[in-house]
N, C-alpha and C positions, 0 to 999 in steps of 0.2 A: 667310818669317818665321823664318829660323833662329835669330834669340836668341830665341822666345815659342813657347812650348809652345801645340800646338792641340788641338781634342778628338780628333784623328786619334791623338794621343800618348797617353790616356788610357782606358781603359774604365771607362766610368761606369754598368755596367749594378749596378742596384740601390743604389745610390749615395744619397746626401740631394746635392745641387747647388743652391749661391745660382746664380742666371744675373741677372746686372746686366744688364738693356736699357736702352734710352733712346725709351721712349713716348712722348716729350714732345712734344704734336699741338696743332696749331693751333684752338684752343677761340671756338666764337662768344660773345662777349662779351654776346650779350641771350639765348639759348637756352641755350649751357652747351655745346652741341651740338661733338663731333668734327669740324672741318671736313676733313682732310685724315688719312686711316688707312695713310700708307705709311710711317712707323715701324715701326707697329702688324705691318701684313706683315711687315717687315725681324724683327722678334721672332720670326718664328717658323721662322727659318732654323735657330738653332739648336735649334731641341725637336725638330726631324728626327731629328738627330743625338742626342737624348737621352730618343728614347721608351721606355726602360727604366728611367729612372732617376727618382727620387722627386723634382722637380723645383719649386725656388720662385724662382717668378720676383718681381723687382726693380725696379721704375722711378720716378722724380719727374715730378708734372708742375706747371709754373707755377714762378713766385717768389712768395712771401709777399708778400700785397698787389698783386700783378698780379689783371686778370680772368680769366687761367688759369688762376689754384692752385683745382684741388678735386682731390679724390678719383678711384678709379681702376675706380669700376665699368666704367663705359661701355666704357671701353679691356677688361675682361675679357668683356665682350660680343662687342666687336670683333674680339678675338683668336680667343674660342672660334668665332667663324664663319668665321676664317681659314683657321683651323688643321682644323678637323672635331675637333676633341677637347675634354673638358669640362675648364673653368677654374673652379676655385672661387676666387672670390674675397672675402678677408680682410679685414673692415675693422680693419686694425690693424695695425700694423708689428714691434714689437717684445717686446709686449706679451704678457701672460700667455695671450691670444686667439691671439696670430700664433705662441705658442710651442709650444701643446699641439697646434694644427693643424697643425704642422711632424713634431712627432714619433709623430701616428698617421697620418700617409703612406704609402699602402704600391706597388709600383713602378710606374711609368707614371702617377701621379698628378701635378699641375700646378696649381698656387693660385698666385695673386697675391695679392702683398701691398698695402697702401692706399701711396698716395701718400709715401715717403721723404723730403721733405721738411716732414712734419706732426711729425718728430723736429728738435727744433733743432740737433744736433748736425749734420744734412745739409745745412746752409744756410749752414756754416763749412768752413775748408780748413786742413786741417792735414797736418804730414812726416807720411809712412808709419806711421811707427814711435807717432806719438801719434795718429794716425785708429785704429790697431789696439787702439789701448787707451778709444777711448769709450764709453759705454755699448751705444750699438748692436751695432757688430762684438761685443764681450767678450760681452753675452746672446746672440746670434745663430750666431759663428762655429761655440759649442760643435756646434750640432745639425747643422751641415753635412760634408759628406767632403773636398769641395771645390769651389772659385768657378769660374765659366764668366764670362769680362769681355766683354761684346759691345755695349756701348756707346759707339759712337765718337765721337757727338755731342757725349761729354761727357767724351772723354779726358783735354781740358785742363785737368780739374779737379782738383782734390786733397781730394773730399769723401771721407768713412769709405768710404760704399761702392764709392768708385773705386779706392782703394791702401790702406786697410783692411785687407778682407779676403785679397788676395794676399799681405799681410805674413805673416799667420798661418797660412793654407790655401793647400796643391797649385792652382795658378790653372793656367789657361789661354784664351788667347784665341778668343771664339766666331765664327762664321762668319762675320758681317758683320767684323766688324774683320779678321779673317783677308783677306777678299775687297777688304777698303778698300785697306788697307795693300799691298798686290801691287799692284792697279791704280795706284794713285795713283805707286809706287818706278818703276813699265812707262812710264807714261804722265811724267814727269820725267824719264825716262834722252830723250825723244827729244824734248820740249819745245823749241821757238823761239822768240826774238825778231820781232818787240816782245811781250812781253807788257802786255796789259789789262788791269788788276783792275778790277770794278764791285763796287763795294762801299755796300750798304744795309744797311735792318734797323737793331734799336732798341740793340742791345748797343754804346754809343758804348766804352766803356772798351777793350772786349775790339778794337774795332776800330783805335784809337790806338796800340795797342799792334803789333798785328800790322803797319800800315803802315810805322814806319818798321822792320822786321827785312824784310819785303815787297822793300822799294827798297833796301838795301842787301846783302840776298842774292842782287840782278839778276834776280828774281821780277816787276817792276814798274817798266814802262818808263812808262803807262799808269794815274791812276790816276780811275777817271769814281765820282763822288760821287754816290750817291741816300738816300733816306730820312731818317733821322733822324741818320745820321753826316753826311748831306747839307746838312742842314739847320745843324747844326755848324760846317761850316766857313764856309757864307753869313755865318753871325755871325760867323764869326772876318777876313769880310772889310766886314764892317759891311752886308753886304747884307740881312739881318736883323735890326731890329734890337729887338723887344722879344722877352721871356723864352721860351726851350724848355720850362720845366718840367722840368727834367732834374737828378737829382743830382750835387752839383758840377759845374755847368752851368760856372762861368768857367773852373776848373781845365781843363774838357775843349778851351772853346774857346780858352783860351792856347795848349793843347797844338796845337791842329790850326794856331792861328798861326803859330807855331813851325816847323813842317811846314811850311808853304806858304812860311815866308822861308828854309827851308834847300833846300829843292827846288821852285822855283818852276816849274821846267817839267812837274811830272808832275802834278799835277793838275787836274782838271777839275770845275766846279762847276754848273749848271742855269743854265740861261740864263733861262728858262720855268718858271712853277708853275702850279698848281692848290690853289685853297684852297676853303673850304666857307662856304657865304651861304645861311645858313637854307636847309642839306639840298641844296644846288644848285653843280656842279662850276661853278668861276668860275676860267679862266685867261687869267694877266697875266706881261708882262715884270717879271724880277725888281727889275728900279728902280720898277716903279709900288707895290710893295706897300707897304701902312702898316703902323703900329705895331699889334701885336694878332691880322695874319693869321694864319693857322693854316697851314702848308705842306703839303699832303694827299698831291700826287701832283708830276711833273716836265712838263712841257708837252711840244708836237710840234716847237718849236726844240732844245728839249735833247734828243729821242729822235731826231730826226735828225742834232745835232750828235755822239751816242754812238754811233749809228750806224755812222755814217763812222768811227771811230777802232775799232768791234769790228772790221768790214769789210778795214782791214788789219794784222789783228794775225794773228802765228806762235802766237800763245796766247792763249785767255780764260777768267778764273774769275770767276765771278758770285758772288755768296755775297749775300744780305739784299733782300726786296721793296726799290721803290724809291719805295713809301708806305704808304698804310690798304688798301692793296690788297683786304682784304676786303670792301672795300666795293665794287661794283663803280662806283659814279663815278667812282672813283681807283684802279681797277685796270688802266688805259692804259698806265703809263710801266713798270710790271710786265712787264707782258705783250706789248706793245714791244719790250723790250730781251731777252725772251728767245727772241722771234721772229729778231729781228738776229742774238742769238748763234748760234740755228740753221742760219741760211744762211750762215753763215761758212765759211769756207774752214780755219779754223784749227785747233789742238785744244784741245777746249773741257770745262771742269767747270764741273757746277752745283751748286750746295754749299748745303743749307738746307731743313731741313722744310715752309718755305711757297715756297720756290721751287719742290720738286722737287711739292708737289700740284698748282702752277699749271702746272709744264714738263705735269705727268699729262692734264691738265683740256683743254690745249689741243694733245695730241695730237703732241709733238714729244719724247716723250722716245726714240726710235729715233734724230734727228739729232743728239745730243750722245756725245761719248766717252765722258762720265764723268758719274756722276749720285749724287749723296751726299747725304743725311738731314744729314751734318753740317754746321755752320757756323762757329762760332769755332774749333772744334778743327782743323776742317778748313785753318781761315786758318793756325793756329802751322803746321799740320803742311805743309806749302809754304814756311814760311820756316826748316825745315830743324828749329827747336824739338822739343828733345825731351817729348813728352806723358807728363806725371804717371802715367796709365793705363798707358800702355805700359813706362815706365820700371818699374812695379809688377810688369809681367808680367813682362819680361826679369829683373828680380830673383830673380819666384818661380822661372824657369826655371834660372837660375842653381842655384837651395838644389835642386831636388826632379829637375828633370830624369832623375837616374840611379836617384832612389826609384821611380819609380810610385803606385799605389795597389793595396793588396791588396784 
C-alpha cells in the first residue's frame, strides 16, 4: 500500500486514536443475540498494534429500522473476550458522556463507543471536505492525535466517519484493510477466466450497481443470481410476480431488465425455490409459484445448475447469502454453493459477514483463497472503483506523510 500510510509509519504510543472498525454482525432478529463474532475478531487486529495508546474505538451496527440496529454493548462483551483486555463501553457517541470519557483516558485504555449510527449525521454521505465539517467529526476530531481506518466493510461509504476524520487528522490504514488490499491487488494480478460472480444478500441497490462496472471490466463472464438481488431479477423477468417489499422496488427491477436485455448471456437466475407454508420449507419449480409466495431459499435444480458453472470457472467471488439463511430451513442453497465453491478448482473469494460465519460454521474456510468480512465494498473494489475510504487515506497520506506525529 504505498499511497496509504499504515500504523507501521506512525508511533502512536501515548497517543488519543479514533480506530473506525466495522462490527457490523449478523443480529438474531427474535433474541437480539450476535450471531456470527468474526468482525468482532477482525477488530482486534489492530489494538495489537496499539496497546499503548489511549484507544476509542468506532463502529455502526444495522440500519435505522432494520432488526439489526441496536446498540453496541454485546459487541464490547465480545471483544473484550477476544482480545483478553478491558473494554469500557460508552453508551453515547458524541455526547458530553462520550467526551469526558475520551479525555480522562490514560494509556492502554480502550472504550467503545455506542452504536454511530444513533447520530443522524452517520446515516448520510457526504465529500470529505463537508463529512469534516459535521457535528460529529468537529466535537470529536478535537480530542483525538490521530484516526486509525480499519473498516473495510464499509470503505464504499462516504459517511463522517469514513473520510471525516482523515480530512482533519494524520490517518492511517489499520491492519485489516492493510491485509485486504495486498491480498485482494496478489490475488487479481493472477486471476483467470471465466469468471463467476454469485451474487446474493439484501443490498439490491449497492448490487446493480456493482454489476454492470463487474461485466464490463471483464470481472464477469458469469453472473448466478441468489437472494433478494435474485429475487429481482425473477420479477424483472415476470417470474415473480407480486411485490418484494423493497424500496423503489420498480426502479430496481427496470434496472436488472435492463441488464438482462443488454447482456443476455451472463446471467443466471434460479430455476427452483423454496418458500415458507406455515413454518414449513415448501419447494417448487419457479413456474408453479403464485402470486403472494414469499422466495426464502434456491431449490437443488438451481444448486446443481450453479454448481456446474462454479465447477468450471478460472475464478469465483461469492459475496451475499442466497436466502433467510438464518434460518436453518433455508439455509441449503447457502451452504450448497459455498460447499461447491470449495471444491473448485478455481481461485476463489468469499466476501460477506454472513457468508464468512457460514464458510466458519461449516468448516471450510482453509479451502478458499481469500475470505473477507466485506461485501459491497468488496464488490466496487473488484471492479477496479476507487473506495471513498481509501481515496480519504491516500489523501491524508498525501498532507502528512513527511509530518509524522510528535
Amino acid at each position: 500500500m504505498k499511497s496509504v500510510l499504515t500504523l507501521d509509519d506512525f508511533d502512536l504510543k501515548g497517543k488519543t486514536v479514533f480506530l473506525r472498525v466495522d462490527m457490523n454482525c449478523p443480529i438474531d432478529p427474535n433474541t437480539m443475540e450476535i450471531l456470527g463474532t468474526k468482525r468482532i475478531e477482525e477488530a482486534a487486529a489492530s489494538l495489537k498494534s496499539l496497546q499503548d495508546a489511549k484507544v476509542v474505538i468506532a463502529s455502526h451496527q444495522g440500519r435505522v429500522g432494520n432488526n439489526d440496529y441496536t446498540g453496541m454493548s454485546s459487541h464490547a462483551e465480545v471483544l473484550q473476550k477476544v482480545t483478553g483486555r478491558s473494554i469500557k463501553y460508552v453508551e453515547d457517541v458524541m455526547g458530553v458522556a462520550a467526551q469526558d470519557e475520551i479525555r480522562s483516558m490514560k494509556d492502554g485504555d480502550i472504550i467503545l463507543l455506542d452504536n454511530l449510527r444513533f447520530c443522524a449525521e452517520e446515516n448520510y454521505e457526504f465529500p470529505p471536505e463537508s463529512a469534516s465539517k459535521t457535528i460529529m467529526v468537529s466535537r470529536l476530531s478535537k480530542l483525538f492525535d490521530a484516526c486509525v481506518m480499519d473498516s473495510f466493510p464499509s470503505a464504499h461509504r462516504q459517511h463522517p466517519s469514513i473520510v471525516g476524520f482523515p480530512h482533519v487528522l494524520p490517518a492511517c490504514a489499520g491492519r485489516i484493510v492493510e491485509r485486504e488490499v495486498q491480498n485482494l491487488d496478489n490475488i487479481m494480478t493472477v486471476a483467470k477466466a471465466p469468471h463467476v460472480i454469485v451474487l446474493g444478500g439484501s443490498k439490491v441497490p449497492d448490487r446493480l450497481e456493482a454489476i454492470k462496472m463487474l461485466i464490463e471490466n471483464g470481472r464477469a463472464d458469469h453472473i448466478l443470481l441468489t437472494g433478494l438481488i435474485g429475487n429481482v431479477f425473477l420479477r424483472a423477468q415476470a417470474r415473480i410476480k407480486s411485490s418484494l417489499g423493497i424500496k423503489r422496488e420498480e426502479e430496481a427491477v427496470a434496472k436488472a431488465h435492463a441488464l438482462i436485455g443488454e447482456y443476455p448471456d451472463v446471467f443466471a437466475t434460479p430455476v427452483d425455490v423454496a418458500i415458507d407454508k406455515d413454518g414449513e420449507r415448501i419447494e417448487m419449480d419457479v413456474r408453479e409459484m403464485s402470486r403472494g409466495d414469499k422466495v426464502y431459499d434456491m431449490g437443488p435444480k438451481t444448486v446443481e445448475y450453479y454448481s456446474k458453472l462454479i465447477s468450471g470457472a478460472g475464478t469465483v467471488f461469492i459475496s451475499g447469502p442466497a436466502g433467510f439463511f438464518e434460518n436453518e430451513n433455508f439455509s441449503y442453497g447457502t451452504n450448497s454453493l459455498l460447499r461447491a465453491v470449495a471444491d473448485s478448482m478455481a481461485t476463489t473469494i468469499v466476501s460477506g459477514g454472513h457468508l464468512t460465519s457460514a464458510l466458519k460454521k461449516l468448516g471450510l474456510t482453509d479451502r478458499i483463497n481469500h475470505i473477507s468480512t466485506a461485501g459491497g465494498a468488496l464488490v466496487l473494489y473488484l471492479t477496479g472503483k476507487r473506495l471513498p475510504m481509501i481515496s480519504a487515506l491516500e489523501d491524508a497520506s498525501a498532507r502528512h506523510r513527511n509530518q509524522g506525529l510528535s
